[in-house]
C-alpha beads as a LAMMPS data file, in Angstrom:
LAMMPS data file: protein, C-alpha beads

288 atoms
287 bonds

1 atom types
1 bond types

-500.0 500.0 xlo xhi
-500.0 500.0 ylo yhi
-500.0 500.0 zlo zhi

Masses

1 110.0

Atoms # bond

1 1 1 0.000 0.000 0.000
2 1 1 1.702 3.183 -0.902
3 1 1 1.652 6.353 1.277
4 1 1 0.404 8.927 -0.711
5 1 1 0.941 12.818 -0.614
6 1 1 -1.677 14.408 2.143
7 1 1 -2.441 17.135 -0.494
8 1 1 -3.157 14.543 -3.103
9 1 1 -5.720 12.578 -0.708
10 1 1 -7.108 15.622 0.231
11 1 1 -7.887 17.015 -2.972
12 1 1 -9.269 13.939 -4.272
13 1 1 -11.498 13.869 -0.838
14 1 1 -12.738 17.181 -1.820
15 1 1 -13.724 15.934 -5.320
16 1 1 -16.185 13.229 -3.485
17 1 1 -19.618 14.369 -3.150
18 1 1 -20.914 12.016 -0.352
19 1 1 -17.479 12.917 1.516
20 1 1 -18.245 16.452 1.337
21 1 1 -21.427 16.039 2.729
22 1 1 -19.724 14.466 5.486
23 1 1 -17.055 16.724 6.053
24 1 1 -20.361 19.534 6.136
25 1 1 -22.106 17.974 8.637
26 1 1 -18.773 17.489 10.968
27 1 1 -17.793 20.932 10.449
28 1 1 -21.076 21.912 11.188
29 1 1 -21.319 19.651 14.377
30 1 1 -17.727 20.734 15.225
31 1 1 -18.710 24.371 14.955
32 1 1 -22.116 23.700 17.561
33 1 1 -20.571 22.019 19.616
34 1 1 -17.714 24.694 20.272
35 1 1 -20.094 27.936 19.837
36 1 1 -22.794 26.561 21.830
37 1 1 -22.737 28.930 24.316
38 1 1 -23.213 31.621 22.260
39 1 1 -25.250 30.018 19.905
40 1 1 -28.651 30.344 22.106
41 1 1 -27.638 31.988 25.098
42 1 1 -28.867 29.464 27.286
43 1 1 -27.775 27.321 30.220
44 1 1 -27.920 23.725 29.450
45 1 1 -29.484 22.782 32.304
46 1 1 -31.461 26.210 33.021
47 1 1 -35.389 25.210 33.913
48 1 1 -37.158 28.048 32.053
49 1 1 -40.363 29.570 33.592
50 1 1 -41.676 29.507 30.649
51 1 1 -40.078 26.618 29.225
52 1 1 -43.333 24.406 29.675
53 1 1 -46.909 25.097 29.056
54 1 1 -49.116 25.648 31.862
55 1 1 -50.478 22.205 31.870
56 1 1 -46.217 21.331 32.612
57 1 1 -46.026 19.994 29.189
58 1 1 -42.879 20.349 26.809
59 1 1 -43.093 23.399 24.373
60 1 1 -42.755 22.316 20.879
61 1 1 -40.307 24.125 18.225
62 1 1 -41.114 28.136 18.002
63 1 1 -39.748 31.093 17.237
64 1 1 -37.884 31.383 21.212
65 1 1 -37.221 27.731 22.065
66 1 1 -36.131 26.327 18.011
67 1 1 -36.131 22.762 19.074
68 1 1 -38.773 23.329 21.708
69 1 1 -38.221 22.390 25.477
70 1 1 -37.489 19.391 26.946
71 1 1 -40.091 17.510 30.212
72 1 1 -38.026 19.825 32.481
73 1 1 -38.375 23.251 30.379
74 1 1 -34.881 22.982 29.149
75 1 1 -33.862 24.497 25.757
76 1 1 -33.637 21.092 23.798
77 1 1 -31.147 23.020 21.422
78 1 1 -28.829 24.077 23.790
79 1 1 -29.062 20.528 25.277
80 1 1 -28.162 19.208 21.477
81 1 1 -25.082 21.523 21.358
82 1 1 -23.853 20.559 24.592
83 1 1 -24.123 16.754 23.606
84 1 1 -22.167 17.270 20.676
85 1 1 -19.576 18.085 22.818
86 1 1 -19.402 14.973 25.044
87 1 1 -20.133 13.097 21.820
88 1 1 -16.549 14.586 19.743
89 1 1 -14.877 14.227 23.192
90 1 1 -15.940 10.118 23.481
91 1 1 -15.400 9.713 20.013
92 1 1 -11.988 11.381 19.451
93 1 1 -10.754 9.919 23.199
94 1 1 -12.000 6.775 22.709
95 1 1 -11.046 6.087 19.020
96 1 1 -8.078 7.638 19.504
97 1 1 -7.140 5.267 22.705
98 1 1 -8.483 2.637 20.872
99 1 1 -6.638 2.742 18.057
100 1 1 -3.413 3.204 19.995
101 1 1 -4.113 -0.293 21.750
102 1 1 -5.242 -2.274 18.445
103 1 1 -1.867 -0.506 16.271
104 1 1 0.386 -1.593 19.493
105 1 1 -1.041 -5.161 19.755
106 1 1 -1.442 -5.886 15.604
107 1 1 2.400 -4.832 15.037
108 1 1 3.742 -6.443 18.074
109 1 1 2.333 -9.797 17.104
110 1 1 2.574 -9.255 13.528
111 1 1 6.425 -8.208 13.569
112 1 1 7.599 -10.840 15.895
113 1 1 4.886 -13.829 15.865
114 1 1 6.187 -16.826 17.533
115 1 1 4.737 -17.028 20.962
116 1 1 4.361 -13.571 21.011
117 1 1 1.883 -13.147 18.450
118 1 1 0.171 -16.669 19.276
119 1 1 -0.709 -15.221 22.269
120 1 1 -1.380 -11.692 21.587
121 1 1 -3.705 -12.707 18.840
122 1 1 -5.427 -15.382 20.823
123 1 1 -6.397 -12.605 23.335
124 1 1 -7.668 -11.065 20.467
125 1 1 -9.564 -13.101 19.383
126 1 1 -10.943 -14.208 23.159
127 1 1 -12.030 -10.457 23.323
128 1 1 -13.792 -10.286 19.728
129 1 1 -15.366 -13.206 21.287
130 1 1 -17.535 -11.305 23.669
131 1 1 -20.341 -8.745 22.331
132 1 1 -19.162 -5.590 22.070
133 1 1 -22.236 -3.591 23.761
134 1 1 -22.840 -6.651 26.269
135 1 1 -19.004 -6.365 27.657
136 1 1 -19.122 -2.157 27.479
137 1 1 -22.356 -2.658 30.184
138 1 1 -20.905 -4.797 32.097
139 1 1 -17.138 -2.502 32.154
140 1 1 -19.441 0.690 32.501
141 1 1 -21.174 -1.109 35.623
142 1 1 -18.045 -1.889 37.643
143 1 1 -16.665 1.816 37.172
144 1 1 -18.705 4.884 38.339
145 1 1 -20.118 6.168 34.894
146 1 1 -18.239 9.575 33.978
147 1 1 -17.400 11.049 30.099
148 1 1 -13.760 10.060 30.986
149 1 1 -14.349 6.578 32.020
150 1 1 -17.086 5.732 29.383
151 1 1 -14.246 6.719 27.164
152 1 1 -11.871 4.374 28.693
153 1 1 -14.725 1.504 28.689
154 1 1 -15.517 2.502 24.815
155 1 1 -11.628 1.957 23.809
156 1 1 -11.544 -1.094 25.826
157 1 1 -13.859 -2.944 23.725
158 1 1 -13.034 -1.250 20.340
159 1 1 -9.543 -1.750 19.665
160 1 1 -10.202 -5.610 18.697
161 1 1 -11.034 -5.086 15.158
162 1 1 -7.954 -2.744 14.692
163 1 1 -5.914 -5.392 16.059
164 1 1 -6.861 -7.639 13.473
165 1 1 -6.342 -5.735 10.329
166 1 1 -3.008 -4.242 11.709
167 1 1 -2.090 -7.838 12.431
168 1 1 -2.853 -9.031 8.849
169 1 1 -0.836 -6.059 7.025
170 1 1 2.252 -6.397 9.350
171 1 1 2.172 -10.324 8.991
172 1 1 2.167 -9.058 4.825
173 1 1 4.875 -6.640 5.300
174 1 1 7.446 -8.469 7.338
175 1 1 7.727 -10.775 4.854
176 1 1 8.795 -8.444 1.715
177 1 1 12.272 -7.960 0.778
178 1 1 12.946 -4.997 1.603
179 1 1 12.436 -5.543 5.360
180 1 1 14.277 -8.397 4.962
181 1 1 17.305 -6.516 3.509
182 1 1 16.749 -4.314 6.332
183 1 1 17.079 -7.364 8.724
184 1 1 20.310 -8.461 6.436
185 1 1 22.635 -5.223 7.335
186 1 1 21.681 -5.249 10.902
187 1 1 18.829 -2.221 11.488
188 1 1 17.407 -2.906 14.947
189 1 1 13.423 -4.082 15.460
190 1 1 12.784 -0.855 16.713
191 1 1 14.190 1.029 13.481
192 1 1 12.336 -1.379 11.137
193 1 1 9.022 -0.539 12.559
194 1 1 9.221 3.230 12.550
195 1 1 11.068 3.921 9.786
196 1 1 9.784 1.480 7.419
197 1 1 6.170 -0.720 8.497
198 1 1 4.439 1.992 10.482
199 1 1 4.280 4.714 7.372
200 1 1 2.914 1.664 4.851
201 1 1 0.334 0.934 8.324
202 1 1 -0.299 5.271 8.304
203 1 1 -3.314 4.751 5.453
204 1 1 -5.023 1.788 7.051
205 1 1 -4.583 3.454 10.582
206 1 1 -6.373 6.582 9.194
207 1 1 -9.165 4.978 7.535
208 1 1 -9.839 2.721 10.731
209 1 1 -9.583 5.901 12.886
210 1 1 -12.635 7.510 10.762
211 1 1 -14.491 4.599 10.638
212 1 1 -14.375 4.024 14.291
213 1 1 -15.656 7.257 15.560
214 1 1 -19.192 6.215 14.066
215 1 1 -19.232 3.562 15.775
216 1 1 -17.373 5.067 19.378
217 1 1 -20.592 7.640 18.680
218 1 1 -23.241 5.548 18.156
219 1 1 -21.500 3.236 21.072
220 1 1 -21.740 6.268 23.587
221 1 1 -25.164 6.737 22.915
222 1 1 -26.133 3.193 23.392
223 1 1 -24.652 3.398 26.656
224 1 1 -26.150 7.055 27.475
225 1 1 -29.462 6.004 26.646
226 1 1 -29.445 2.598 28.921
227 1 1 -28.086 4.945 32.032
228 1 1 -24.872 3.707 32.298
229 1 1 -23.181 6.252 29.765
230 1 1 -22.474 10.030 30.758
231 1 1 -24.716 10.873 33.601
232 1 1 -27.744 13.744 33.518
233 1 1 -27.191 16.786 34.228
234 1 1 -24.233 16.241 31.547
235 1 1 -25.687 16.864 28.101
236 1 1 -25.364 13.688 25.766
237 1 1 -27.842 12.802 23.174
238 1 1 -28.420 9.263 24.074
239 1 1 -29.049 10.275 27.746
240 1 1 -31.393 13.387 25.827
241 1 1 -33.289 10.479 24.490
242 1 1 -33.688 8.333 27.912
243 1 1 -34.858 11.212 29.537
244 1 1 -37.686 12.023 26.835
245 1 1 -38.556 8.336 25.592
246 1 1 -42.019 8.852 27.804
247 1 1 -42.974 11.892 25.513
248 1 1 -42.497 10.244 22.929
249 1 1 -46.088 10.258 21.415
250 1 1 -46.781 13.752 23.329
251 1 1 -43.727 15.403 22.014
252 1 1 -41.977 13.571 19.451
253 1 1 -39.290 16.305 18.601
254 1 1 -37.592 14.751 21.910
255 1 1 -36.689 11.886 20.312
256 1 1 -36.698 12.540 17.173
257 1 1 -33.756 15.934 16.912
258 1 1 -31.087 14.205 19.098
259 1 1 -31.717 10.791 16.953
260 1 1 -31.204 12.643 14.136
261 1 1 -28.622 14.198 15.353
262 1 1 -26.576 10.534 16.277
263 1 1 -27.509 9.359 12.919
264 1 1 -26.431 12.389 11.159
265 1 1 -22.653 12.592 12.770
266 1 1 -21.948 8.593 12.577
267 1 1 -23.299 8.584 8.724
268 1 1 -20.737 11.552 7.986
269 1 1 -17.944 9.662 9.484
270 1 1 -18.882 6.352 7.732
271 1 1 -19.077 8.615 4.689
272 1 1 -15.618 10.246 4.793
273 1 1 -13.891 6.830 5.941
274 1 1 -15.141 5.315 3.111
275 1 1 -13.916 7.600 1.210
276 1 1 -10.515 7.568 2.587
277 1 1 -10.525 4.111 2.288
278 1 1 -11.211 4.217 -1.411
279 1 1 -8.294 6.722 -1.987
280 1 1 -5.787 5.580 0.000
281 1 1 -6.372 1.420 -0.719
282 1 1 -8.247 1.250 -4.320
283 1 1 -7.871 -2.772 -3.619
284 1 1 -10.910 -1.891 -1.041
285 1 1 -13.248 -0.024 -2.957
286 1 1 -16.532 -1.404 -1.959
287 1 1 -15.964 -3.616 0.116
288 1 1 -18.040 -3.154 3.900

Bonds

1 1 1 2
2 1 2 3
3 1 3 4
4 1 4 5
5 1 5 6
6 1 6 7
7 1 7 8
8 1 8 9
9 1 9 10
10 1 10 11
11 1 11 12
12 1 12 13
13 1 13 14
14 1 14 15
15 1 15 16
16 1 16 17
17 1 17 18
18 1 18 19
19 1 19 20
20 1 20 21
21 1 21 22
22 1 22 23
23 1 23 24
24 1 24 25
25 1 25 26
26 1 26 27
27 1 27 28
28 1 28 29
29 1 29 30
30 1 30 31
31 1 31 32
32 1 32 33
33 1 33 34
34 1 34 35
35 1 35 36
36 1 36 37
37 1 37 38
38 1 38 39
39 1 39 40
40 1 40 41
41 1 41 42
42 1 42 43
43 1 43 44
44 1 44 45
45 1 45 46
46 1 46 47
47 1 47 48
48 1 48 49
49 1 49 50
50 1 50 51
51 1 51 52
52 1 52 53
53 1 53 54
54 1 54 55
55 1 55 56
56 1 56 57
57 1 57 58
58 1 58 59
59 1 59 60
60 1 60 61
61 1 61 62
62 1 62 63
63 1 63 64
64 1 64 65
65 1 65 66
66 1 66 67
67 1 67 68
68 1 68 69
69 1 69 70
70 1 70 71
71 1 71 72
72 1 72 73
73 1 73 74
74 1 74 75
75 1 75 76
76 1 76 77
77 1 77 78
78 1 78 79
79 1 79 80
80 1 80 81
81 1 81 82
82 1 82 83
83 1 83 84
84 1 84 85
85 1 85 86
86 1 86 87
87 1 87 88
88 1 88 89
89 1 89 90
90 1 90 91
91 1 91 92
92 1 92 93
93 1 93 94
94 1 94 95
95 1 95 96
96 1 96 97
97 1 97 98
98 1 98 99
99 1 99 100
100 1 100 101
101 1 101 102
102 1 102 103
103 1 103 104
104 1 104 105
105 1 105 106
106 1 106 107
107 1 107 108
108 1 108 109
109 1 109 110
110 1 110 111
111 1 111 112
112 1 112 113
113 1 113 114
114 1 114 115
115 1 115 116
116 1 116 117
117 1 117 118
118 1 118 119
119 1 119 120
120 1 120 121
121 1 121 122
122 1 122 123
123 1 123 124
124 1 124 125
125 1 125 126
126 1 126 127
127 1 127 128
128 1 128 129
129 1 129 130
130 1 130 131
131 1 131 132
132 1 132 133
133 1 133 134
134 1 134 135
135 1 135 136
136 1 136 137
137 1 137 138
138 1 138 139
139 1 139 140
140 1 140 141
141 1 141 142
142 1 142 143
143 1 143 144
144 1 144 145
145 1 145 146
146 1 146 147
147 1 147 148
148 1 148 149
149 1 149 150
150 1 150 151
151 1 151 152
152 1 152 153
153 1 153 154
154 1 154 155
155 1 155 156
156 1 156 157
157 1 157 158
158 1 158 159
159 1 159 160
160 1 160 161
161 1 161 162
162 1 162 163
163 1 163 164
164 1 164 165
165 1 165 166
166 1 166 167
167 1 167 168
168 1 168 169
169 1 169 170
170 1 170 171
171 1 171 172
172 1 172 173
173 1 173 174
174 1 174 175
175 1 175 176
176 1 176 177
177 1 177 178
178 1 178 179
179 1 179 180
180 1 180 181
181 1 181 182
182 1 182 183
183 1 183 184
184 1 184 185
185 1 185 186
186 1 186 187
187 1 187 188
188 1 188 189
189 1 189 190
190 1 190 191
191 1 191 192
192 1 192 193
193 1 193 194
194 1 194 195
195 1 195 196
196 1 196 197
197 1 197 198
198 1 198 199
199 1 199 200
200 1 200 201
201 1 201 202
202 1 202 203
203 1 203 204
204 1 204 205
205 1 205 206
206 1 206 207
207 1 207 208
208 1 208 209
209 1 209 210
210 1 210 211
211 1 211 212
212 1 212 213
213 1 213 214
214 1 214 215
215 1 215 216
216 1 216 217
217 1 217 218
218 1 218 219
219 1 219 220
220 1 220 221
221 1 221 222
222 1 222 223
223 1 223 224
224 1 224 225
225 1 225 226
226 1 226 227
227 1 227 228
228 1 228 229
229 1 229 230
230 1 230 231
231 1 231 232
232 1 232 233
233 1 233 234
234 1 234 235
235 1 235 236
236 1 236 237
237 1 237 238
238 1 238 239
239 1 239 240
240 1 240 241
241 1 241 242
242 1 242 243
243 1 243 244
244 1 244 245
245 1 245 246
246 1 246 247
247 1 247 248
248 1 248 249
249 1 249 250
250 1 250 251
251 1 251 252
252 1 252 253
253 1 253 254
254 1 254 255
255 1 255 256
256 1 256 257
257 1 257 258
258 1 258 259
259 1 259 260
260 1 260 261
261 1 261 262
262 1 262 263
263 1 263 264
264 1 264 265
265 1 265 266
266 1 266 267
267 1 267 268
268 1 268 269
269 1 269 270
270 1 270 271
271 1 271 272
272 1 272 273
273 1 273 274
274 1 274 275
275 1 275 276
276 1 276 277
277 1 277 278
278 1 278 279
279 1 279 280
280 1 280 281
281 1 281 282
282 1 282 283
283 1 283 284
284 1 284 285
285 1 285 286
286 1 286 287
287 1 287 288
């Protein structure tokens, strides 16, 4: 796999339709998420007098409240902001951890196999084993919920799959010639991976890295919404959702603007990681 020019990749990005749509919708996440409090002018987790109707009802969209209010009179905008801040946060923490873990285990056992890699890969495999939601409830139930630790609990199930590929690709490229030339004149282990297997890894790392935020978002708000994610008052849009799910029928915009919202921000990211995936690895294009 060759590493390619970053301006070349990223003008060919920019030629993609479907991955400028995603890069839109991040950038326009990206830009809520840091302007929120300036964007409405409203406390999060402010109970507005008039936030409800006087039956104590949740005010639907209008020209004050955009996204109406929430069961508690809350501005369900400001609330949306705020959770697309503890959504980046997960996803960039937790993907980023994640992929640390998965890059560290795949080359290790991929560069020196032998009982090394036997049993790096078997642990691998013993963790792929185990669903990833069912072990992330049961990791998020032993530590007291917090956005840092539901981080932590998010990377510690997700860096399997990069494991796996990294494994492959290393297994692939300590076998060519040139490494073995490499091995011939005497360069060190350490040399070999840095200078020469981790920038042929650099595309596939990048492409799993956008790929996995999707699913470190849509992870996080599985978690939020079952109550053992990021814990109300803390604005998340799964917990947004299990805090609304009985209004559903009486005020449906509770649901349905921080669902949207999820499915929005994990397509984009499945849309530009495809993309990258198709520029940087044309052997891939297509494939799930």
């Amino acid at each position: 796999m060759p590493v390619r020019p970053r301006a070349g990749v990223w003008r060919r990005l920019l030629k993609r339709p479907l991955a400028l749509l995603g890069l839109l919708i991040v950038a326009i996440v990206l830009a809520g998420a840091i302007l929120a409090p300036w964007l409405t002018g409203y406390d999060p987790n402010e109970q507005m007098f008039d936030g409800l109707t006087l039956e104590g009802s949740p005010l639907p969209p209008n020209a004050k409240f955009w996204l109406g209010t929430d069961l508690l009179g809350r501005d369900l905008l400001t609330r949306i902001l705020f959770g697309a801040r503890t959504s980046l946060i997960i996803g960039v923490v937790a993907n980023g951890v994640a992929l640390l873990i998965g890059t560290l285990v795949g080359v290790t056992a991929g560069y020196f196999r032998g009982w090394i890699g036997s049993a790096l890969m078997r642990f691998t495999d013993l963790m792929m084993a185990f669903p990833a939601l069912l072990l992330a409830i049961c990791l998020a139930a032993v530590f007291e919920p917090s956005l840092w630790i539901v981080a932590m609990v998010i990377a510690l199930v997700n860096w399997v799959q990069t494991a796996r590929v990294i494994y492959t690709e290393t297994s692939s490229l300590s076998e060519r010639e040139f490494i073995d030339a490499e091995r011939t004149i005497g360069a060190s282990a350490p040399r070999i991976l840095v200078r020469h297997i981790l920038p042929h890894l650099l595309p596939t790392v990048i492409v799993w890295g956008t790929l996995g935020i999707s699913t470190t978002v849509l992870l996080e708000a599985t978690l939020s919404y079952l109550g053992i994610g990021v814990q109300p008052p803390t604005a998340s849009w799964g917990n947004i959702i299990f805090e609304n799910q009985t209004y559903f029928q009486a005020a449906p915009w509770l649901v349905f603007f921080p669902g949207a919202a999820i499915l929005a921000l994990a397509l984009a990211f499945n849309l530009i990681g495809d993309a990258l995936r198709d520029i940087l690895d044309p052997t891939q294009r297509g494939r799930a």
